[in-house]
C-alpha positions, 0 to 999 in steps of 0.5 A: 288961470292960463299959462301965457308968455307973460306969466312964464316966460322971463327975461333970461330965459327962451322959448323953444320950439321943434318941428314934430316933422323934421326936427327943426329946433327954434329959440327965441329970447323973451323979448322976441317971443313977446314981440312975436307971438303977444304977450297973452299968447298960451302954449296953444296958441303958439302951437296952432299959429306956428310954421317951421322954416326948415319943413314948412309945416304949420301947427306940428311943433313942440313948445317949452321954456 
């Protein structure tokens, strides 16, 4: 069975992801990582779809609760 936000991700905690390029660190509460990326969304999903504000480069980022 695959990891997804809805198995993984709890109320409380948040979702992180930082831009392999420029370091740019994001956080996101369970709710808006849910709203954002859809509660069935795997860890690669999240990854391939994600574009960091600071840089703008698309599917470079580091994912973790």
């Amino acid at each position: 069975m695959f990891q997804n936000l809805h198995r993984s991700l709890d109320q409380g905690k948040t979702l992180k992801l930082q831009c392999e390029v420029c370091e740019h660190l994001a956080t996101l509460t369970a709710t808006d990582a849910r709203a954002r990326c859809g509660a069935d969304a795997t860890p690669m999903d999240i990854r391939r779809r994600a574009k960091c504000r600071g840089c703008g480069a698309e599917g470079r980022v580091r994912v973790w609760i």
